[in-house]
C-alpha positions as CSV (number, residue, x, y, z in Angstrom):
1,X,-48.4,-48.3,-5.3
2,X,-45.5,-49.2,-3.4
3,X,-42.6,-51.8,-4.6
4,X,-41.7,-54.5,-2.5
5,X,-39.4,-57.4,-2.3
6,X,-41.8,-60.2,-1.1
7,X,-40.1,-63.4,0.1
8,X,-42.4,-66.5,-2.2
9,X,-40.3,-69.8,-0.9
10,X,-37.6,-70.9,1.6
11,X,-34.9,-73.5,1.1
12,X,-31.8,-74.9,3.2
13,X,-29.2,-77.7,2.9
14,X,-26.8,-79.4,5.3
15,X,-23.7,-82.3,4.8
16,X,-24.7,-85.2,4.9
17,X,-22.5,-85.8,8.0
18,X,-23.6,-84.8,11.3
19,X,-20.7,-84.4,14.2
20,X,-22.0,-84.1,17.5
21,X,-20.0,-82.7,20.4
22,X,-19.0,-86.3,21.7
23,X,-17.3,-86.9,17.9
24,X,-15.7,-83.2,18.4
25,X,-13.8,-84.3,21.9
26,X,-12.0,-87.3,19.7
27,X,-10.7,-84.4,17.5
28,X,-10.3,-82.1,20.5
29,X,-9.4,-82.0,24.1
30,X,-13.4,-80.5,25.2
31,X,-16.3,-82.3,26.2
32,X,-20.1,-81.9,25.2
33,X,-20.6,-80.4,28.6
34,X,-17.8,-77.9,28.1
35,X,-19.2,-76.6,24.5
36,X,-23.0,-76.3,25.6
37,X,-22.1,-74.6,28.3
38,X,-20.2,-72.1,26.6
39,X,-22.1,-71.5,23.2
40,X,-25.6,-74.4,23.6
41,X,-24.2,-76.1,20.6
42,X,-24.4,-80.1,20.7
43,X,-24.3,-80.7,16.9
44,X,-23.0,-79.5,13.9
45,X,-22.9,-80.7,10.1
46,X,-19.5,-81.0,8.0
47,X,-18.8,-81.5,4.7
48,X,-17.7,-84.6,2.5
49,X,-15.5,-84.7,-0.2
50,X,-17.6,-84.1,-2.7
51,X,-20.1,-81.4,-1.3
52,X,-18.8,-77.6,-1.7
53,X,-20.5,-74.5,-1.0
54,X,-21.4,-74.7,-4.3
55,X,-23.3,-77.8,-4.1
56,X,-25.1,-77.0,-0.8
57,X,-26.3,-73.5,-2.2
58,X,-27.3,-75.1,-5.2
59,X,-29.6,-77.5,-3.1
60,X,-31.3,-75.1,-0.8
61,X,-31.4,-72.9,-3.7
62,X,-33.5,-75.9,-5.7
63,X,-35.2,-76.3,-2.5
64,X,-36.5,-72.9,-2.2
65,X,-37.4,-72.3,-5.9
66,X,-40.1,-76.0,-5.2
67,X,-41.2,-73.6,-2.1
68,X,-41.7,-70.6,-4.6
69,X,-43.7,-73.0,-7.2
70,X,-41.4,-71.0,-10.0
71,X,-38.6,-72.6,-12.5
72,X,-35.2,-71.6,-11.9
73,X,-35.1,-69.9,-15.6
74,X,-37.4,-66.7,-13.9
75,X,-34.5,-65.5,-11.5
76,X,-33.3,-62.8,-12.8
77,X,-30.9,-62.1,-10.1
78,X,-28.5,-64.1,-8.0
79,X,-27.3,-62.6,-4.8
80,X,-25.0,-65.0,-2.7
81,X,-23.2,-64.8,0.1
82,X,-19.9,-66.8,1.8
83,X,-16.9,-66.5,3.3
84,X,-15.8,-70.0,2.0
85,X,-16.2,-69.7,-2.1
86,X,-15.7,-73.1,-4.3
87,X,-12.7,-70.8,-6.1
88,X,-11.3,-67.5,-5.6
89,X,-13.1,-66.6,-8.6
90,X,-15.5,-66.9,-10.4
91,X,-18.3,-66.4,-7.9
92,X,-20.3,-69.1,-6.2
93,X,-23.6,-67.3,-7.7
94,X,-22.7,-68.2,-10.9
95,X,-22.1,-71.9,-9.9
96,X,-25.7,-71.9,-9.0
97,X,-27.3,-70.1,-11.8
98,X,-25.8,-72.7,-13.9
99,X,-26.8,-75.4,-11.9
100,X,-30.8,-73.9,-12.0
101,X,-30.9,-72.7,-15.8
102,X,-30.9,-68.9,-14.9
103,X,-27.8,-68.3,-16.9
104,X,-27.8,-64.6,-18.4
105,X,-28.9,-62.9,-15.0
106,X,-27.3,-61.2,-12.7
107,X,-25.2,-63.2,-10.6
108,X,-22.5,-61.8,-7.7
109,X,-21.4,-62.7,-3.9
110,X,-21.0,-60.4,-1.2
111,X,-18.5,-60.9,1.4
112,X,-19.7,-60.1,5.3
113,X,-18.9,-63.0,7.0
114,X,-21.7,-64.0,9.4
115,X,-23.8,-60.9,8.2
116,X,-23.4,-62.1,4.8
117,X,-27.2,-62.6,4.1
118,X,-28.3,-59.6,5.8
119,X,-26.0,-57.9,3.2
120,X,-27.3,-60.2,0.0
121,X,-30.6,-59.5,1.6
122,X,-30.8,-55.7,1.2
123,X,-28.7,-55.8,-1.9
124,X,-31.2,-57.8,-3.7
125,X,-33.9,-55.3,-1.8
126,X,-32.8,-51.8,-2.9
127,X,-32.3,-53.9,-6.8
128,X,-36.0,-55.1,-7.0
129,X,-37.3,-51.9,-5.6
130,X,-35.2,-50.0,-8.3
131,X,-36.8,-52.3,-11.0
132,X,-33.3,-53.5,-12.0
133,X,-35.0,-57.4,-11.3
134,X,-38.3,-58.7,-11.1
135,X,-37.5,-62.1,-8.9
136,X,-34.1,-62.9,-6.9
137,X,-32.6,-66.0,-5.1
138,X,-30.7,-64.8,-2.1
139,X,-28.0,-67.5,-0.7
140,X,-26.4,-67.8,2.2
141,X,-23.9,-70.6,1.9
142,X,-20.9,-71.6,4.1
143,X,-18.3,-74.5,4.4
144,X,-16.6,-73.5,7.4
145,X,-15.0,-76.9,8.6
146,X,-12.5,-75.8,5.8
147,X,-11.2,-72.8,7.3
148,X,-11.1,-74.5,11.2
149,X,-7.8,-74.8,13.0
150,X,-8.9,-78.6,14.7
151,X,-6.1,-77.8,17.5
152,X,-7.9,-74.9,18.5
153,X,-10.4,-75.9,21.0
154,X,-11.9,-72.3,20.9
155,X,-13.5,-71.9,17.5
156,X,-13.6,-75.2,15.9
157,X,-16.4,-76.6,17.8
158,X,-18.3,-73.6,17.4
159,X,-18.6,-73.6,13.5
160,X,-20.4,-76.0,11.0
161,X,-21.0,-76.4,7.5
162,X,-24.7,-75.8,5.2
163,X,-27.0,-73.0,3.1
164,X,-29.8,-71.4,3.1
165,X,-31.9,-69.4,0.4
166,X,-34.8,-68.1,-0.4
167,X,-36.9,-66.8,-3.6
168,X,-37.6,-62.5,-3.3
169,X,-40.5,-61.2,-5.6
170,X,-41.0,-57.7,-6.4
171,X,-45.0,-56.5,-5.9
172,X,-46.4,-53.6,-5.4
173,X,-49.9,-52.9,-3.0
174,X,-50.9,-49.8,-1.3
175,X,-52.2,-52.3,1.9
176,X,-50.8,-50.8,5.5
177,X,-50.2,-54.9,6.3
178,X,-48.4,-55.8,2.8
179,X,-46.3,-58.6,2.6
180,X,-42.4,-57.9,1.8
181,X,-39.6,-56.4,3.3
182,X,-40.0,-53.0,5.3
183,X,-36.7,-52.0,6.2
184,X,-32.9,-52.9,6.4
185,X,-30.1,-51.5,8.7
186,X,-26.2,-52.7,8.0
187,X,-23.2,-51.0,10.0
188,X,-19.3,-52.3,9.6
189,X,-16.4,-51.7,11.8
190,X,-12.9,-52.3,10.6
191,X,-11.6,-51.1,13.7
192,X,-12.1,-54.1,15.5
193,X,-10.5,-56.6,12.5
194,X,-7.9,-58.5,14.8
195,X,-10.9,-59.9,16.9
196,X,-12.5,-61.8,14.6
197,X,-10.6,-63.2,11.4
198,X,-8.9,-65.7,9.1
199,X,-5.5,-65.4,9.5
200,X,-4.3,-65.9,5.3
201,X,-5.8,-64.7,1.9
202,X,-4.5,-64.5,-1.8
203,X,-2.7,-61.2,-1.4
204,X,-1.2,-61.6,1.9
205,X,0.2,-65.2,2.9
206,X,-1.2,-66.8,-0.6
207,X,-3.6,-69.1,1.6
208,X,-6.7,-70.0,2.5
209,X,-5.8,-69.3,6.7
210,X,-7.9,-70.2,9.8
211,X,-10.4,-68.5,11.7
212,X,-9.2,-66.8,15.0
213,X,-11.5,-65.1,17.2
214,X,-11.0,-63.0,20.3
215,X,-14.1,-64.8,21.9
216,X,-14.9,-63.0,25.2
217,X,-14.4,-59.6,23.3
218,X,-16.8,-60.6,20.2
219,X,-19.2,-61.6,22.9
220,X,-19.3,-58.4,24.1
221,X,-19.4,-56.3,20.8
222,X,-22.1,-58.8,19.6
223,X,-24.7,-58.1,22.3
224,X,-24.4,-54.3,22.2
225,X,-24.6,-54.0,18.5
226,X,-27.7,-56.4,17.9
227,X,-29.4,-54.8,20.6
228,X,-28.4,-51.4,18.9
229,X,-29.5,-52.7,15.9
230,X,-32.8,-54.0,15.9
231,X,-33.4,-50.9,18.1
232,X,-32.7,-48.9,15.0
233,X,-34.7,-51.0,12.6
234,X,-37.9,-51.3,14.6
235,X,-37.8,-47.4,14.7
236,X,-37.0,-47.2,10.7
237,X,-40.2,-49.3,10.1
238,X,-42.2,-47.6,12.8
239,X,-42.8,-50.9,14.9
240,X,-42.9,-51.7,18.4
241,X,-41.1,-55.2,19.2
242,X,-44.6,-56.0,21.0
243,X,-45.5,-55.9,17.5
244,X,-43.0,-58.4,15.9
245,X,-43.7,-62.0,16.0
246,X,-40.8,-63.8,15.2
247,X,-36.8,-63.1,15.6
248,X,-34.7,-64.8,13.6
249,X,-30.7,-64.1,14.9
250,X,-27.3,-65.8,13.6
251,X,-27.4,-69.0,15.4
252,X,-23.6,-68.3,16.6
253,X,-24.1,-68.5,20.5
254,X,-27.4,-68.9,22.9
255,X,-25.7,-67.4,25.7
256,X,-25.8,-64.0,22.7
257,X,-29.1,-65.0,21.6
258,X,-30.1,-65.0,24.4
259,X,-28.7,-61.6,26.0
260,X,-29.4,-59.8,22.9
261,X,-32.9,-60.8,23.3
262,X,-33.3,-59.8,27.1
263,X,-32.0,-55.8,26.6
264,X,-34.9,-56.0,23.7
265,X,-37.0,-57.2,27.0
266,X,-38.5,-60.0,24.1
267,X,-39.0,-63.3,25.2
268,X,-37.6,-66.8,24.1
269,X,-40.5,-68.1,23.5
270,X,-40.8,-65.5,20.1
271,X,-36.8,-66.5,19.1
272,X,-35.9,-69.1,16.4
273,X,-33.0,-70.9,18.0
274,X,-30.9,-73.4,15.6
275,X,-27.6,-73.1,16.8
276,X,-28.0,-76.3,19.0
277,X,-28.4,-78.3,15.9
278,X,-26.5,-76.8,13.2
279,X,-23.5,-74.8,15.3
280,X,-22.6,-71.5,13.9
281,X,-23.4,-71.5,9.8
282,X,-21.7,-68.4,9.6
283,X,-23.9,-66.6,6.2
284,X,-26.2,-70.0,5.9
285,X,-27.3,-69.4,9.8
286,X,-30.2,-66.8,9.4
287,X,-31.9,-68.4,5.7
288,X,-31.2,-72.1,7.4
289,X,-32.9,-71.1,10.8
290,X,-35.7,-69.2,8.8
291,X,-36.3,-72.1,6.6
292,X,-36.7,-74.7,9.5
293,X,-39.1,-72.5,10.8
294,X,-41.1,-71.8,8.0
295,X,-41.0,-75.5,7.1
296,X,-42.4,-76.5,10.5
297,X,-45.4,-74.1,10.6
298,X,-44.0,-71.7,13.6
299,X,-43.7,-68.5,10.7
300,X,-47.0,-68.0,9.3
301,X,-47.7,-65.6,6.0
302,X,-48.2,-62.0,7.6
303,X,-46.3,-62.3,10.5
304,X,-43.5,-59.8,11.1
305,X,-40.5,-61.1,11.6
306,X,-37.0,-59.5,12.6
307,X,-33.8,-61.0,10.7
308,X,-30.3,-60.0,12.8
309,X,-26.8,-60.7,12.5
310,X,-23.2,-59.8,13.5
311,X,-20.0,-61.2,12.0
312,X,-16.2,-60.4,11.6
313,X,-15.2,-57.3,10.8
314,X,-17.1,-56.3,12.3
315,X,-20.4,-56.5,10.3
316,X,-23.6,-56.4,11.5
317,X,-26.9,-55.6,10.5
318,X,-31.2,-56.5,10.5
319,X,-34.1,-56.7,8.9
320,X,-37.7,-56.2,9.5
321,X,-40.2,-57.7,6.9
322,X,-43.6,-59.3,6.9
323,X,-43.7,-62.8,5.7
């Protein structure tokens, strides 16, 4: 019998407050026309006062442990991942575990900036297959409106605030079409570190920083290596993308959606696309767009679905499972 990490519920979670593009160009010298044609975003969510990262991956979390039809207490593993953490330490995991009565389990967050989940994702993986857990919550949860420069027309219309989670269960079946993850493929490059980044951190400048981002030259890197990539996991699992029903990318850009997408020669119509609604989640992007989906019926149980992702560092990375 083979061991694998089955996903059993879906959750997501987004500020109350909803910017769209019009609201950005009070903040900003742009226009609505300017932003969609440049990245297809028209809205994005940021948060209040009182809502963290902690709060919003505590939500979707809750969210996906109703989907699940489980009580927080099973978990026995909390994988989470962010760029923007409530406090330098301790990590936002254990915010949540509190928050859902799982205290006890393991509880950690990974650090991969827009790949983030893809990285929580086959962490928790390669733990459930080892039998080090039995059931894990992976989070992907971002407040990225903190880290904007709002004088910088370049990135901060691109970026938005939410989470996104979802409930992994370890089974085992011997069936050619079993449901669970089939195989993961991460790469980094610190080579390229000055194209994507926040510009502070505790041991540097003692601050949080602002993102800055080389954006014609991230374009560029991000369309080769999630082509690359899904090429790669498609051949680890032994599937054609004929084969795969659903893609599921980091909502960061349609114009890379989109050209990622055309050198796999698959079609639009077989691509989740979120990043008009919710802008560029960073690690919340991929569980958001995959909840949404899920949620209104497009991902069925037994499709095959392709998760992908790129982010500073660079990171990038994809996953193939079967819902």
């Amino acid at each position: 019998m083979t061991r694998r990490s089955v996903i059993i519920g879906t959750g997501s979670a987004l500020p109350a407050r909803a910017v769209s593009n019009a609201e950005m160009a009070k903040i900003v010298e742009t226009s609505d026309e300017w932003i969609v044609d440049r990245s297809g975003i028209r809205n994005r969510h940021f948060a209040g006062p009182s809502e963290t990262t902690g709060t919003l991956a505590t939500e979707a979390a809750k969210r996906a442990l109703v989907a699940a039809g489980i009580d927080g207490s099973t978990i026995d593993l909390i994988v989470l991942a962010t760029t923007t953490p409530d406090q330098t330490f301790p990590a936002v995991a254990t915010i949540v575990q509190n928050e859902i009565g799982a205290n006890g389990c393991v509880a950690f967050d990974v650090q991969a900036v827009c790949s983030g989940f893809l990285y929580a994702l086959g962490t928790a993986d390669a733990m459930l297959r080892t039998g080090m857990a039995t059931r894990a919550l992976v989070i992907g949860a971002e407040t990225m409106s903190r880290i904007l420069d709002f004088e910088d027309r370049g990135t901060c219309v691109l970026f938005g605030d939410g989470a996104g989670a979802i409930v992994l269960e370890a089974q085992e079946s011997d069936a050619a079409d079993a449901r669970g993850i089939i195989a993961t493929k991460l790469h980094a490059d610190g080579a390229h570190n000055e194209m994507l980044n926040v510009d502070g951190g505790p041991s540097t400048t003692g601050t949080v920083g602002k993102i800055r981002m080389r954006g014609n030259q991230v374009f560029k890197h991000a369309v080769n290596n999630l082509a690359s990539v899904l090429s790669e996991v498609l051949e680890m699992a032994g599937i054609e993308p004929a084969a795969i029903d659903w893609v599921v990318p980091h909502q960061a850009n349609a114009r890379i959606i989109e050209g990622t997408a055309k050198k796999l020669g698959l079609p639009m119509d077989r691509v989740i696309m979120t990043v008009d609604q919710h802008a560029n989640t960073s690690a919340a992007s991929v569980p958001l767009a995959l909840d949404l989906a899920v949620r209104d019926g497009r991902i069925k149980p037994g499709q095959l679905v392709v998760l992908e992702a790129m982010g500073g560092g660079f990171t990038w990375g994809a996953t193939v499972l079967r819902m």
